[in-house]
C-alpha positions in Angstrom: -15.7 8.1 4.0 -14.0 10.9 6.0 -10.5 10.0 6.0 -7.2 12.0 5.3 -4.8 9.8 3.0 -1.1 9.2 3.9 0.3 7.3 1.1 -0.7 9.4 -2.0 2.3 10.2 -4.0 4.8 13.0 -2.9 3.8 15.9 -5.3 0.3 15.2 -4.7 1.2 15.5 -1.0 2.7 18.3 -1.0 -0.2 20.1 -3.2 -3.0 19.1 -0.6 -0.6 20.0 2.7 0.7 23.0 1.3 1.6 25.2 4.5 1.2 22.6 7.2 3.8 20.4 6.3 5.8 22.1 9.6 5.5 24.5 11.5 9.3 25.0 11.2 9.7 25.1 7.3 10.7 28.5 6.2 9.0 30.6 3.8 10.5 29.5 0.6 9.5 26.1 1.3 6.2 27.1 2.2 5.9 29.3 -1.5 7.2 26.4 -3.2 4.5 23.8 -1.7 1.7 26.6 -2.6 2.4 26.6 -6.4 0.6 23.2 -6.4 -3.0 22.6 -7.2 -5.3 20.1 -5.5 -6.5 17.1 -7.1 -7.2 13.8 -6.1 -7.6 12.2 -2.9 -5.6 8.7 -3.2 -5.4 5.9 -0.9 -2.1 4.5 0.8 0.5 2.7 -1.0 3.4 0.9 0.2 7.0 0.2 -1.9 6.6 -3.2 -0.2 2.7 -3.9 -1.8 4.2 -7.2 -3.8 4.6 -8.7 -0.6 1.2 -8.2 0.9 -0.7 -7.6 -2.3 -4.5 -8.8 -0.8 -4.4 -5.0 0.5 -4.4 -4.5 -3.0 -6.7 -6.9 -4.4 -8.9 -9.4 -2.3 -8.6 -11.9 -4.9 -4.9 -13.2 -3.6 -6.3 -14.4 -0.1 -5.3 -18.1 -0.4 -3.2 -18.2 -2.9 0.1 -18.8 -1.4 -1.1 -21.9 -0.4 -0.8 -21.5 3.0 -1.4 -19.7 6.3 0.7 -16.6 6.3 0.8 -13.1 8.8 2.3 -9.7 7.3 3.1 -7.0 8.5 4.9 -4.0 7.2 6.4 0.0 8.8 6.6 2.8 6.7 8.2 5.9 8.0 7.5 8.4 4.9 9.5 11.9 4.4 11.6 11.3 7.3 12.6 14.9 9.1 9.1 16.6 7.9 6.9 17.4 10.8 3.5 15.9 10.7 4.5 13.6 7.7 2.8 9.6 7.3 3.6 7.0 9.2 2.0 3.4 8.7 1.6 0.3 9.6 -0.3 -2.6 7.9 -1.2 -6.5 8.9 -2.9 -9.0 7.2 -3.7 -13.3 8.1 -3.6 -15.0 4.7 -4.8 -18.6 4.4 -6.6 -21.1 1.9 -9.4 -22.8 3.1 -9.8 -25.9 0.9 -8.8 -26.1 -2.9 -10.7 -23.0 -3.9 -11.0 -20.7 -1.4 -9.4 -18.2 0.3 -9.7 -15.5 3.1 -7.8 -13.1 4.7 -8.1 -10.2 7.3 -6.5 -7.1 7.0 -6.2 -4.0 9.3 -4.0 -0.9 8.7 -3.3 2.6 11.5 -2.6 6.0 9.5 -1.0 9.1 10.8 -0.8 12.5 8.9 -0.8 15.4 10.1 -3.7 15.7 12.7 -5.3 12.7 11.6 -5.5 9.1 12.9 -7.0 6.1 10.7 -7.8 2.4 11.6 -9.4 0.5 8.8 -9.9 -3.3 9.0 -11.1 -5.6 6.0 -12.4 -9.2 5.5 -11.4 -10.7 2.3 -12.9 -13.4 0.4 -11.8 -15.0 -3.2 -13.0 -18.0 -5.4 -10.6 -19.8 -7.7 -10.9 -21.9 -11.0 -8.8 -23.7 -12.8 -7.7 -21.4 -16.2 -5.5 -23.6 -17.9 -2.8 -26.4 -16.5 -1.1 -23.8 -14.7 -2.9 -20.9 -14.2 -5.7 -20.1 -11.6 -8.3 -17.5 -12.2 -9.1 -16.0 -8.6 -12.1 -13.3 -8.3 -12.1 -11.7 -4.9 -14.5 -9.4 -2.8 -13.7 -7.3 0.5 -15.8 -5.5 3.0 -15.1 -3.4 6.1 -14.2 0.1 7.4 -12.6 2.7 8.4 -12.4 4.5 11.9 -11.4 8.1 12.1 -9.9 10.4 14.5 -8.6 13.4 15.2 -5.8 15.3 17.3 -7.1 19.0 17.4 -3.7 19.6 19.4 -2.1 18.6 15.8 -2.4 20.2 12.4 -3.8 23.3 11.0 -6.9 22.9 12.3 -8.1 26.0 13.8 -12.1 26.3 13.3 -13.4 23.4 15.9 -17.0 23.7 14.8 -19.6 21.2 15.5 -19.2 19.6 12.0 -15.5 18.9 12.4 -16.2 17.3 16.3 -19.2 15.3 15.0 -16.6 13.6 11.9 -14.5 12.8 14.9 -14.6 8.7 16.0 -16.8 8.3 12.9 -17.3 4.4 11.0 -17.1 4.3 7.6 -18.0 1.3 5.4 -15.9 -0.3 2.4 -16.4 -2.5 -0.3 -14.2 -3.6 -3.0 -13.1 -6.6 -5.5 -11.0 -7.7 -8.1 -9.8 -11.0 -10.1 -6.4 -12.4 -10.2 -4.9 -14.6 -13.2 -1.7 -16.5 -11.6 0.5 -19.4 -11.7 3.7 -20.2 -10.6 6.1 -17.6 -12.3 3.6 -15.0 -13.3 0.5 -13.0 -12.1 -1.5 -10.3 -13.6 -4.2 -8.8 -11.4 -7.0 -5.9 -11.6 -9.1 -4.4 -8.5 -10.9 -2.1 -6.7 -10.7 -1.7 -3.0 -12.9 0.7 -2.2 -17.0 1.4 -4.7 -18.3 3.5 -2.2 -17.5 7.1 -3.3 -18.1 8.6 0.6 -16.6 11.7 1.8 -13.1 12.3 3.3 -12.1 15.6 5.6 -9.5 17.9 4.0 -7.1 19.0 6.2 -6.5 22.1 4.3 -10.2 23.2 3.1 -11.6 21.9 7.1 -14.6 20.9 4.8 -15.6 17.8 2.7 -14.5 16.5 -0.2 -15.5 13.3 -2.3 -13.7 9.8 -2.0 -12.8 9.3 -5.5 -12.4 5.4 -7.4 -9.2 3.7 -7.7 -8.6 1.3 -10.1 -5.1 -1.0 -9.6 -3.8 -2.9 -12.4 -0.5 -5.1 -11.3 1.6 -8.2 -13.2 4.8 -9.6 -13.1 6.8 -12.9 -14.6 9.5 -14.8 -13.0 12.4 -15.8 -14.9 15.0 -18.6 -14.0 18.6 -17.1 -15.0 20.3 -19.9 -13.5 19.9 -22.8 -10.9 20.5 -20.1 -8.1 19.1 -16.5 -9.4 15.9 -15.8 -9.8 14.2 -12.4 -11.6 11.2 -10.6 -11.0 10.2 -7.6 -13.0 6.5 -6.3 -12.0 4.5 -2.8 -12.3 1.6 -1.8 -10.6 -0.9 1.0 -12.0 -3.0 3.2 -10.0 -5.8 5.2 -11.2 -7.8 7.6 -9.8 -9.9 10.3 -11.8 -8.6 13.7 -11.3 -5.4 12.6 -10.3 -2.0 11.9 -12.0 -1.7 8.0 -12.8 0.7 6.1 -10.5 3.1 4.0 -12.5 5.6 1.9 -10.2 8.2 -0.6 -12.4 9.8 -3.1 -10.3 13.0 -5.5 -10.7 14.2 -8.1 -7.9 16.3 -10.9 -7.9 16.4 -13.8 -5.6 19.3 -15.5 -4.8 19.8 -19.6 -3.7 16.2 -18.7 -2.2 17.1 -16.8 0.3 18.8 -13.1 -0.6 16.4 -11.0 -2.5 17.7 -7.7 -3.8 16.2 -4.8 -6.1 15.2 -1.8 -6.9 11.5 0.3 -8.1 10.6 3.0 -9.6 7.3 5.5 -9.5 7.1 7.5 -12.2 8.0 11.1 -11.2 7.6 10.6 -7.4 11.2 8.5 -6.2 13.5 5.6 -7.1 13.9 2.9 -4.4 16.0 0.4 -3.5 14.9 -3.3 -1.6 16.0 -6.1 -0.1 15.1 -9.2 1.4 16.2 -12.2 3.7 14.9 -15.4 4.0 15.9 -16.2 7.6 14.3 -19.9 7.6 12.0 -21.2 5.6 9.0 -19.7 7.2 10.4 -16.5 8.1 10.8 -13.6 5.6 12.7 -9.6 6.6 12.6 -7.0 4.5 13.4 -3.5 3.8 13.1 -0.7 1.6 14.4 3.3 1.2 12.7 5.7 -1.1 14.7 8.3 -2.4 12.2 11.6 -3.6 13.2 12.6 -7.4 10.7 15.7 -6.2 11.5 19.4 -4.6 10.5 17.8 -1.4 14.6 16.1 -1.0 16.0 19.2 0.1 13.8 18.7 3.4 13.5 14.7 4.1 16.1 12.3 4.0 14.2 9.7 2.6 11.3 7.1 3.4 11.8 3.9 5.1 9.6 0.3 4.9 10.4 -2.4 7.1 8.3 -5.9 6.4 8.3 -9.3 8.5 6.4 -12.3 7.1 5.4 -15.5 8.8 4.4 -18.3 7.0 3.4 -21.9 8.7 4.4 -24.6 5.9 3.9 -27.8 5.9 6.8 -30.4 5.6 6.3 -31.1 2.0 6.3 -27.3 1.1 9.2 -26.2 3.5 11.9 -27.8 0.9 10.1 -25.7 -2.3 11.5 -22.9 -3.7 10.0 -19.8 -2.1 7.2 -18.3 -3.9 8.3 -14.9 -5.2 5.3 -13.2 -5.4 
C-alpha cells in the first residue's frame, strides 16, 4: 500500500515530516523537529473513534441495532502548513438477528498527499451469555492514492514517484467484539496485507507495518439521569510507540454528553455531545498537544454528526452509549 498516514500520533508526526511541516517555520523549529527518529508508519485515528468504531473493528457493523450514517471532520494542528485534515463516513445496519454490515469510506490530506479508501464490512454474531453477544467481523477494500507535486517536499519527479500516483491498493482486516448493553471489549486488525506506503521525506518506499487495536469500556448508572463511560483503546504497531487513549464521558437525561480523553504522551482532549432528537446525534472535540509542537498549532478540532433511523419501539430507549 502506498499511502502517507495523517492520524499517527503527534511526536511520531513530527519525526517523519521533519522539515516540511512549513515552509514558514523558522529554523529552531525546524532543528527541534530533526532531533526525532523515524519509526512506524501508523494508520489514522480520530478522538471521536467510540462513535464510529466499525473503522476500527468490522465486527460492530450491526450492532446498534439499527440503520445508522456517521460522519466525522478532523482539522489536526490547526495553523501548521500542510498538516492532516480528514474526513470519515460510514452506513451501519443489521440485517436480521445475526448479521451485520457496513460501508465505510475516508479522504486524507497531508502534506502533498491525497487518500480515498473505502471498506465493506461484514460481522456474525452468537449469543455468549444472557446478555452478551460475541461478534467476529471481516473487512475488505482499498485505498486510492494521489499526489499534488505542487505540494510538499517533493522535489525528484521520477518515473517511480509518477507511476505510484492514482495507484489501488487492496485491504483486508477482522476482529471479534464481546458486547452487551453497558460494556464492550473488542480486538482487531484492519489492515494483513503488509504493502508498501510512499515516504514523504525518504521519496522512496517503505513497508506498511501491522496494527493491532485492543478497545473496552463499561457503563455505569450513577443516578436515574447520569450516565458514565470510561473506555481506552490500544494501538499497536511494531516499531512504533504504543498508543494508549483513556476515556471518561458522562451522559446526561440522555441527551448532554460531556468528557474528556487522554493519549498517552501525545494531548489531553476535551468532548461533548448533544442529542438533538432521538435520531440525531452532534458532537465535538479539541485536542490540546502536551508535545513541543503547541508552541506552533492551536490545537486540533473533530466535529461528528450521526443519523440513526429507529423504529417507534426503540425511539423512547435510552440512547446506546457506545
Amino acid at each position: 500500500m502506498i499511502i502517507i498516514k495523517s492520524k499517527m500520533s503527534q511526536p511520531e508526526y513530527i519525526k517523519k515530516r521533519k522539515m516540511n511541516i512549513s515552509k514558514h517555520i523558522i529554523f529552531p523549529l525546524v532543528f527541534m523537529l530533526s532531533i526525532y527518529c523515524a519509526t512506524g508508519q501508523q494508520d489514522p485515528q480520530f478522538t471521536q473513534y467510540m462513535y464510529n468504531t466499525v473503522n476500527v473493528n468490522s465486527a460492530y457493523a450491526g450492532s446498534r441495532g439499527h440503520f445508522a450514517i456517521t460522519g466525522i471532520h478532523r482539522s489536526q494542528w490547526v495553523g501548521i502548513n500542510g498538516a492532516p485534515t480528514s474526513q470519515t463516513l460510514s452506513l451501519d445496519t443489521p440485517v436480521g438477528k445475526n448479521v451485520g454490515l457496513a460501508l465505510a469510506f475516508a479522504n486524507d490530506n497531508i502534506g502533498p498527499a491525497e487518500e480515498f479508501y473505502f471498506d465493506a464490512n461484514f460481522s456474525y454474531s452468537i449469543k455468549a451469555s444472557e446478555t452478551y453477544k460475541l461478534s467476529f467481523g471481516i473487512k475488505g477494500g482499498g485505498r486510492l492514492f494521489s499526489i499534488d507535486w505542487a505540494r510538499g517536499n517533493a522535489q525528484d519527479q521520477d518515473d517511480f514517484l509518477q507511476n505510484i500516483n492514482g495507484r489501488f491498493f487492496p485491504t483486508v482486516g477482522a476482529g471479534v467484539y464481546f458486547h452487551g448493553e453497558k460494556s464492550y471489549l473488542g480486538l482487531s486488525v484492519p489492515n494483513f496485507l503488509s504493502n508498501d506506503h510512499y515516504d514523504d521525506i525518504q521519496q522512496s518506499l517503505a513497508a506498511e507495518r501491522l496494527h493491532i487495536f485492543l478497545i473496552g469500556g463499561l457503563i455505569f448508572d450513577l443516578s436515574k439521569n447520569t450516565k458514565f463511560k470510561p473506555a481506552f483503546l490500544f494501538k499497536y504497531v511494531n516499531g512504533a510507540p504504543l498508543i494508549f487513549d483513556l476515556s471518561a464521558n458522562f451522559m446526561f437525561y440522555d441527551r448532554f454528553r460531556i468528557g474528556a480523553s487522554y493519549r498517552w504522551d501525545d494531548s489531553f482532549s476535551g468532548l461533548a455531545g448533544f442529542q438533538i432528537t432521538p435520531g440525531i446525534l452532534i458532537g465535538y472535540a479539541y485536542d490540546y498537544t502536551t508535545t513541543e509542537l503547541q508552541r506552533f498549532t492551536t490545537g486540533s478540532h473533530e466535529i461528528m454528526l450521526r443519523f440513526e433511523l429507529k423504529s417507534e419501539e426503540k425511539k423512547i430507549k435510552t440512547p446506546r452509549f457506545f
